[in-house]
C-alpha positions as CSV (number, residue, x, y, z in Angstrom):
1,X,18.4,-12.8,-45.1
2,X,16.6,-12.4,-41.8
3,X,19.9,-13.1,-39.8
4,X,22.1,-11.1,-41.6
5,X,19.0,-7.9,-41.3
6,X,19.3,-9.0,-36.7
7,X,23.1,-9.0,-36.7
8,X,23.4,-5.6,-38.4
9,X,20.6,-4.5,-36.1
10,X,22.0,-6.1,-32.8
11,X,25.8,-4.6,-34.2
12,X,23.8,-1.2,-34.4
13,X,22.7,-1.7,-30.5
14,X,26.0,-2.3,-29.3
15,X,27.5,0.6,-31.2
16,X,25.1,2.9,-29.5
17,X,25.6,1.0,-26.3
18,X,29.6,1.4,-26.3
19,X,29.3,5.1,-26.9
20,X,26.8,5.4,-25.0
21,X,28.3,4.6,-21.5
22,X,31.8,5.4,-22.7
23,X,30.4,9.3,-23.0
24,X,29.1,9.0,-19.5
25,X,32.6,7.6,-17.9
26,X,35.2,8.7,-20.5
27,X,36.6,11.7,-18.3
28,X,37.0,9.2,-15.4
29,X,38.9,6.4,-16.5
30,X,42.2,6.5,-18.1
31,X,42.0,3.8,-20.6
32,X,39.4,5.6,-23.1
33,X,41.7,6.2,-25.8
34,X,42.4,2.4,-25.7
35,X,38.9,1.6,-25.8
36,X,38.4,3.6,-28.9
37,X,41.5,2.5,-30.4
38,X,39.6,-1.4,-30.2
39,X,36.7,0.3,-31.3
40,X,37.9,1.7,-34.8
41,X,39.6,-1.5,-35.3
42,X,37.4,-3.6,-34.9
43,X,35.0,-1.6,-37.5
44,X,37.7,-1.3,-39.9
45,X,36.7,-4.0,-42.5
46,X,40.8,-4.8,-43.0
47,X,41.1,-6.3,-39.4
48,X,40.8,-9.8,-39.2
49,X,37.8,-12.1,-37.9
50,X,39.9,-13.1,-35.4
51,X,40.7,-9.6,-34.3
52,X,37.3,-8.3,-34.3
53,X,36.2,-10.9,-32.5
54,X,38.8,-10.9,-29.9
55,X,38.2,-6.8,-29.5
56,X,34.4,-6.8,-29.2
57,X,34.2,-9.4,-26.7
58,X,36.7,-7.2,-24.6
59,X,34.2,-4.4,-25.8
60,X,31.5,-6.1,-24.8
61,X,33.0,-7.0,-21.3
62,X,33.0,-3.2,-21.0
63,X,29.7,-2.3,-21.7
64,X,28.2,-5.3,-20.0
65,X,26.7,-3.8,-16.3
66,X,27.7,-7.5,-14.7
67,X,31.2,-7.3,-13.8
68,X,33.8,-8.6,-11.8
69,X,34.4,-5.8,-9.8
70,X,31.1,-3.3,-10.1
71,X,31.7,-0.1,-11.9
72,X,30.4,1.6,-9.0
73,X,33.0,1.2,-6.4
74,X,35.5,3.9,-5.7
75,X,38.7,3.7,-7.3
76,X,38.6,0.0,-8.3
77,X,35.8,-0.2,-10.1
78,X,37.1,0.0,-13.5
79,X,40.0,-2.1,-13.1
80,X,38.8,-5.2,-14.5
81,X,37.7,-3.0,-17.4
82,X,41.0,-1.9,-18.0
83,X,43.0,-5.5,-17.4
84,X,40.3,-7.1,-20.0
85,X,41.0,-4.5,-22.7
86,X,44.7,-4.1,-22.1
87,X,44.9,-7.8,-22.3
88,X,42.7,-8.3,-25.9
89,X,44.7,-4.8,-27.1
90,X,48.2,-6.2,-26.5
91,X,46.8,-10.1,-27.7
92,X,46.3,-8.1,-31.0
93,X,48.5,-5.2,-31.0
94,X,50.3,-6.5,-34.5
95,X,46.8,-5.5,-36.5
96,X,45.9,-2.2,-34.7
97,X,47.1,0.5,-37.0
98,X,48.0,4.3,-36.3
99,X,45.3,5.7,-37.9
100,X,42.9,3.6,-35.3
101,X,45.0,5.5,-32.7
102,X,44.4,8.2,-34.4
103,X,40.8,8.5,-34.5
104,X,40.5,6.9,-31.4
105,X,42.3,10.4,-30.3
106,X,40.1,12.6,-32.4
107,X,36.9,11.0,-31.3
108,X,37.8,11.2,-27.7
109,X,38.5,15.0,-28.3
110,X,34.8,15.4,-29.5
111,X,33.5,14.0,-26.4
């Protein structure tokens, strides 16, 4: 009972996490609609293990501050970002569903 009480807890974190920086960068990069669009389907309880898996760690890659090229540099910064979740979006692009697209689109409107 315990681990399933830390996993919601550390799913919560990284929730908060994702949006979290993706409010703070989402008018700079042009792959945010993408990112949500993993998001929502990897929270939709219909998507495979597999899936989720697959989208979180590419999610994760995104939130994590050690990357292969730093976030920080002009211009290039987010372009291992954008190869890591265009690779994990089009690796699983048979179980992403309009209606992630969808409010993937609305959510970025509200940001």
């Amino acid at each position: 009972m315990e681990a399933i009480r830390k996993s919601l807890r550390d799913e919560a974190k990284f929730g908060t996490d994702f949006m979290s920086r993706l409010k703070r960068v989402a008018k700079r990069i042009p792959f945010a609609e993408d990112l949500l669009t993993a998001w929502f389907c990897a929270r939709d309880p219909a998507t495979p293990r597999r899936v989720r898996m697959t989208l979180l760690a590419a999610l994760g890659y995104f939130v994590l501050p050690i990357d292969a090229i730093p976030d920080i540099m002009p211009l290039l910064g987010f372009t291992d970002d954008a190869a890591v979740i265009a690779a994990a979006i089009a690796a699983v692009a048979g179980s992403i569903k309009v209606e992630h697209r969808e409010r993937a689109r609305k959510a970025l409107a509200e940001l």
